[in-house]
C-alpha positions as CSV (number, residue, x, y, z in Angstrom):
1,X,67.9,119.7,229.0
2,X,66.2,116.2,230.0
3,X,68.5,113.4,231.6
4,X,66.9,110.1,230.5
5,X,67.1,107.4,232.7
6,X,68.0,104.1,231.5
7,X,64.8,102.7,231.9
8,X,63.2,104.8,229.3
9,X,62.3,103.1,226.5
10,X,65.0,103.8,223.5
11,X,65.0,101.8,219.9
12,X,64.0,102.9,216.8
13,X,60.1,101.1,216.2
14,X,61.1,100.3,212.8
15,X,63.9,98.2,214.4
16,X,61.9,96.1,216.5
17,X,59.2,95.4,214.3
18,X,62.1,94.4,211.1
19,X,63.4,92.3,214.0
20,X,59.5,90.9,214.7
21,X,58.8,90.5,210.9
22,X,62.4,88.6,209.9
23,X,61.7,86.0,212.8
24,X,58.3,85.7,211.7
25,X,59.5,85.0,208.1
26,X,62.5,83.0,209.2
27,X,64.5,85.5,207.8
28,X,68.5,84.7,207.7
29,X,71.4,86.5,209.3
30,X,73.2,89.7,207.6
31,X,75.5,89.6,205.3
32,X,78.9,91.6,206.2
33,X,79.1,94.6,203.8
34,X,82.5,94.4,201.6
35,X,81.2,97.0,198.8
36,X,81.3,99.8,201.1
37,X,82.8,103.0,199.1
38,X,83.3,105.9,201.4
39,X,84.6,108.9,199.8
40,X,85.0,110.6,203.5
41,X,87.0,107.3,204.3
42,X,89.2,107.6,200.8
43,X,89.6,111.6,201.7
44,X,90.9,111.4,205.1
45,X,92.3,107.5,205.8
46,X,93.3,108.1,209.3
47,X,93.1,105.6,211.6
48,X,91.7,106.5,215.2
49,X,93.8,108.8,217.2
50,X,96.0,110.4,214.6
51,X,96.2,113.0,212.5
52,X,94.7,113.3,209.1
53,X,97.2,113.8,206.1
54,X,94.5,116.5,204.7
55,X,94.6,118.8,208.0
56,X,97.3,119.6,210.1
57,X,97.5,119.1,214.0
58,X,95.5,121.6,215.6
59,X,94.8,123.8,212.6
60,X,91.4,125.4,211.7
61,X,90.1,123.1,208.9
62,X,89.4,125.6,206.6
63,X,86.6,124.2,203.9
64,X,85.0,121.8,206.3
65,X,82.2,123.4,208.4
66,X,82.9,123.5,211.8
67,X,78.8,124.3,213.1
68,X,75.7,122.0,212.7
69,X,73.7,123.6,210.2
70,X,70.0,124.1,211.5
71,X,68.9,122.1,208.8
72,X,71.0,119.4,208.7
73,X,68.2,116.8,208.0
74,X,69.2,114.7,211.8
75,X,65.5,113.5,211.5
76,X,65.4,112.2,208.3
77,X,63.4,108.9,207.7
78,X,63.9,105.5,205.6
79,X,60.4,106.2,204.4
80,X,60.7,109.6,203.9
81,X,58.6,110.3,206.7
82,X,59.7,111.3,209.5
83,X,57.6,110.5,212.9
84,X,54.8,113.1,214.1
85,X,53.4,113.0,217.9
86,X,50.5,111.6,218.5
87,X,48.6,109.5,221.7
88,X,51.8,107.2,221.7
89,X,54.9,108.5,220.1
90,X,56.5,112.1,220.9
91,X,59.1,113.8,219.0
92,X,61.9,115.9,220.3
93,X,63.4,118.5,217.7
94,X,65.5,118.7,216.2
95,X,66.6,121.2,217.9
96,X,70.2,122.9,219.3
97,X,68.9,122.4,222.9
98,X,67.6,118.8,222.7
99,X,69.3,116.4,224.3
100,X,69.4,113.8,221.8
101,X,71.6,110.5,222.9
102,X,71.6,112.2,226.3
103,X,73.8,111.1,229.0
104,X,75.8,107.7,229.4
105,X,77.7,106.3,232.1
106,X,80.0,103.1,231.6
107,X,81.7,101.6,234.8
108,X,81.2,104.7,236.7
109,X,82.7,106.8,234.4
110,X,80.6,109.5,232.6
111,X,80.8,109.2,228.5
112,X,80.7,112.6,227.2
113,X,78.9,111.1,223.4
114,X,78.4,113.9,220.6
115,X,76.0,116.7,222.4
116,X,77.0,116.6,225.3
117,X,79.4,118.9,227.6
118,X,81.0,122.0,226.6
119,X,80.1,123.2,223.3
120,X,79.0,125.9,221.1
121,X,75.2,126.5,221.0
122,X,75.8,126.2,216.8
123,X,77.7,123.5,217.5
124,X,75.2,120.8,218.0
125,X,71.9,119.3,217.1
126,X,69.6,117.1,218.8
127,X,66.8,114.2,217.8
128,X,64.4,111.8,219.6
129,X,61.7,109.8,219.7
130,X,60.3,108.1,222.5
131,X,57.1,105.5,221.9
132,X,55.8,102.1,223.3
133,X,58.9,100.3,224.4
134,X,61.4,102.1,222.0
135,X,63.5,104.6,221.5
136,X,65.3,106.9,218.7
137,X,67.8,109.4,220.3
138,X,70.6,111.1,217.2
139,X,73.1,114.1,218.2
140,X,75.5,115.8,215.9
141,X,78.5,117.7,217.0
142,X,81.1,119.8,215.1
143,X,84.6,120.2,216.1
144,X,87.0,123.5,214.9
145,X,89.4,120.7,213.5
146,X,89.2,117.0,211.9
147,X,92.1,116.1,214.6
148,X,90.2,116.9,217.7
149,X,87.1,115.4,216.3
150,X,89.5,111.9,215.4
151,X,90.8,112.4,219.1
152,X,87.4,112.5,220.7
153,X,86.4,109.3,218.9
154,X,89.1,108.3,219.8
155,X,89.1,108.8,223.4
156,X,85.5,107.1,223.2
157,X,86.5,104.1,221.9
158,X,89.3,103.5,224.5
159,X,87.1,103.9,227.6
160,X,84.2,102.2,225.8
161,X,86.3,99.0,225.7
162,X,88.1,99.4,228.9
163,X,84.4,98.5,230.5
164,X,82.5,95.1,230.3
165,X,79.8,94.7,232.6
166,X,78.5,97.3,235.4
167,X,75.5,98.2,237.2
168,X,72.8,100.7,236.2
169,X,71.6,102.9,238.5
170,X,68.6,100.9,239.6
171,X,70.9,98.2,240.0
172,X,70.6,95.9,236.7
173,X,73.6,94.3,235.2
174,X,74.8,95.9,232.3
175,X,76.8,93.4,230.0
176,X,78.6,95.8,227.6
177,X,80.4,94.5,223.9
178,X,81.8,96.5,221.2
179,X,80.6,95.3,217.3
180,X,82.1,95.0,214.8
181,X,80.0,96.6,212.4
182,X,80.4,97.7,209.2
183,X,79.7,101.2,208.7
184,X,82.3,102.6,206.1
185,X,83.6,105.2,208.2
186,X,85.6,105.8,211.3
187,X,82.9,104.6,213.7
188,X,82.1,103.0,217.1
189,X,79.0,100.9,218.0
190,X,78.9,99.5,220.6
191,X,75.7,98.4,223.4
192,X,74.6,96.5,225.9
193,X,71.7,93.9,227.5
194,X,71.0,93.0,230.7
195,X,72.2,90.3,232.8
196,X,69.8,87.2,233.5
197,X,68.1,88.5,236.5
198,X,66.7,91.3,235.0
199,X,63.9,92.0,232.4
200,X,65.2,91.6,228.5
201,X,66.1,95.4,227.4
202,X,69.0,96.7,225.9
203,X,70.7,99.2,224.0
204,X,72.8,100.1,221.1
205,X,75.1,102.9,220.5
206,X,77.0,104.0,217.4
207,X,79.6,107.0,216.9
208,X,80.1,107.8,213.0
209,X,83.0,110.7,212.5
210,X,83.0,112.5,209.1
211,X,85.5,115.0,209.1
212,X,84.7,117.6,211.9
213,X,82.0,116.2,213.1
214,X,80.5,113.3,214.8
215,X,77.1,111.7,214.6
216,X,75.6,109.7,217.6
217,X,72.6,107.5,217.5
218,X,71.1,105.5,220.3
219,X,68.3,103.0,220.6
220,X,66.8,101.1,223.4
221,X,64.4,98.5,222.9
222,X,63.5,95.1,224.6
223,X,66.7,93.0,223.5
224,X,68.7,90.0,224.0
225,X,72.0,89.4,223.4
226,X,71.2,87.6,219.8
227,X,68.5,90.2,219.0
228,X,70.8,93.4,219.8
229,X,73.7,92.2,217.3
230,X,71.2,90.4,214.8
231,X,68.8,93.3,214.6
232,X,69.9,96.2,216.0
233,X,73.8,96.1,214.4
234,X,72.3,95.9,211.0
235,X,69.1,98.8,211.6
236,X,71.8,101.1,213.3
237,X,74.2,100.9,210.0
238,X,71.4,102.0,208.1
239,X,70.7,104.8,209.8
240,X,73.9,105.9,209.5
241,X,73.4,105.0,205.6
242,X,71.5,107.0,205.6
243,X,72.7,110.2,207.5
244,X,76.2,110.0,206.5
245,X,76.2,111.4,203.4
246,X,75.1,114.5,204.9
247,X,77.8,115.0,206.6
248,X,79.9,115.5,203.4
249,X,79.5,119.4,204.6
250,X,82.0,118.8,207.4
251,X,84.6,117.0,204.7
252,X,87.4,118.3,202.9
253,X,86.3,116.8,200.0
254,X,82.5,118.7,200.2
255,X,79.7,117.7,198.5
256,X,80.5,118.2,195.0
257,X,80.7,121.9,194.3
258,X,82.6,123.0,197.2
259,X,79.7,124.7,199.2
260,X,78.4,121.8,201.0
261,X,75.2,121.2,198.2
262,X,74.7,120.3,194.7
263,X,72.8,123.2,193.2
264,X,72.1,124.0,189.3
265,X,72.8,127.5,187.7
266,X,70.1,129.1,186.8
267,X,71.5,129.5,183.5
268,X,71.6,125.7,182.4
269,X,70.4,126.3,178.3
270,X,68.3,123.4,178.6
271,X,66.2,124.7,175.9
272,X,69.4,124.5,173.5
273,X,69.7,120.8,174.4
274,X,66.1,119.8,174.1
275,X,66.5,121.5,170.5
276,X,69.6,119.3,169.6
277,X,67.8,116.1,171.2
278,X,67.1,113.5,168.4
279,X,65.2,110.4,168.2
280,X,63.2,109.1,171.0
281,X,64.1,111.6,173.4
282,X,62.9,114.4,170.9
283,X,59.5,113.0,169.5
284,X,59.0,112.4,173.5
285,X,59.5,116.0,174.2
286,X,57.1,117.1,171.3
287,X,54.7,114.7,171.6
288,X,53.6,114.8,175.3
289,X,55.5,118.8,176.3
290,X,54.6,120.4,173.4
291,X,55.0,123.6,175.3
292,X,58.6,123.1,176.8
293,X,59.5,122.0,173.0
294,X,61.6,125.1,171.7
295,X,60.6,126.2,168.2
């Protein structure tokens, strides 16, 4: 596994060039999310540390999945596509072995994020993307119960905010804060930039749980304090936007049919209900699929 230093460049491209394009445009601030409707959130309302009212205390948790599927789609893209390597950009996985988030130290104390230390080969997934000046890293962790993964987050977010400002290993000022973003799940984000006397650079960390398992993302990019809560805040909540739902597999709730995906018998009699379809719909069907019209 690779130990990333923290001069490597980490932030999602996509970030910094939204940040780029939305000075360029003069582009206002975001707007705090209120209409936020998490069904993992609704499912399991526990707030960090204790345990959830649909899973007793150190019990197996039963329906959720407690391994990271191979598939689970940890490099999934906004555009629907997803990086490739070329002359500038390399990508790392997905893969159980890839280091992902990697390694993290606050005030001397090592952060063991999603991915990291013990675990279960099946138990995790890894994700990067290094380019010019950026970088992605995503883990994903599963835990055998919703408790310990609440207490792990948990335990993240009190040493997270028991540090403010340390010193990297190549001695730059680290000036750490924890946001306040709005993610719609038991999360953590938290990053920071570097003091005055060094270069602008910065990163940005967030920790979404979803019932046994936790999602990490990191990105590292050229930032300032300003830039790193009015970009990189907003492009980390989408990502989770858009990995969260996902996770449903590790819920008690599941996806919607109990086996972690939406599927469609194979029996559907879609051919009775064209038959029955009237109006519009109907003259639709014969006109333009003649051949899927029954007769």
């Amino acid at each position: 596994m690779r130990t990333r230093r923290s001069t490597q460049h980490l932030l999602a491209a996509a970030l910094t060039a939204s940040a780029l394009a939305l000075t360029a445009c003069g582009g206002t601030d975001p707007v705090t999310r209120t209409d936020v409707i998490d069904p993992v959130v609704q499912q399991d309302p526990t707030t960090p540390g204790s345990t959830p009212a649909d899973t007793p205390a150190d019990t197996p948790a039963g329906g959720p999945l407690t391994t990271v599927p191979i598939d689970f789609p940890i490099d999934a893209a906004a555009d629907g596509e997803e990086p490739t390597s070329d002359g500038e950009v390399t990508v790392h996985g997905p893969a159980r072995d890839e280091d992902g988030v990697g390694s993290l130290s606050l005030c001397g104390q090592d952060v063991v994020l999603p991915g990291q230390g013990d675990h279960a080969p099946d138990e995790a997934l890894g994700y990067a993307v290094t380019g010019p000046e950026y970088y992605i890293g995503r883990s994903i962790q599963s835990f055998p119960t919703i408790t310990a993964a609440v207490d792990r987050i948990a335990g993240l977010r009190t040493q997270v905010e028991a540090c403010s400002t340390d010193t990297d290993d190549l001695g730059n000022t680290r000036q750490w804060r924890v946001f306040d973003a709005d993610t719609g799940h038991d999360s953590l984000t938290f990053g920071y930039t570097y003091g005055p006397d060094s270069a602008p650079a910065g990163e940005l960390f967030s920790v979404v749980r979803a019932g046994t398992a936790l999602l990490a993302l990191r990105f590292y990019a050229e930032y300032s304090p300003d830039s790193l809560e009015r970009y990189g805040v907003p492009g980390s909540v989408d990502t989770v936007d858009l990995l969260a739902p996902e996770m449903c597999v590790f819920t008690a709730a599941g996806c919607g049919d109990g086996s972690g995906t939406t599927t469609i018998p194979d029996d559907v009699p879609l051919d009775d209900r064209l038959a029955d379809m009237t109006g519009d719909g109907g003259a639709y069907a014969a006109a333009y699929h003649p051949d899927r019209t029954p007769h």
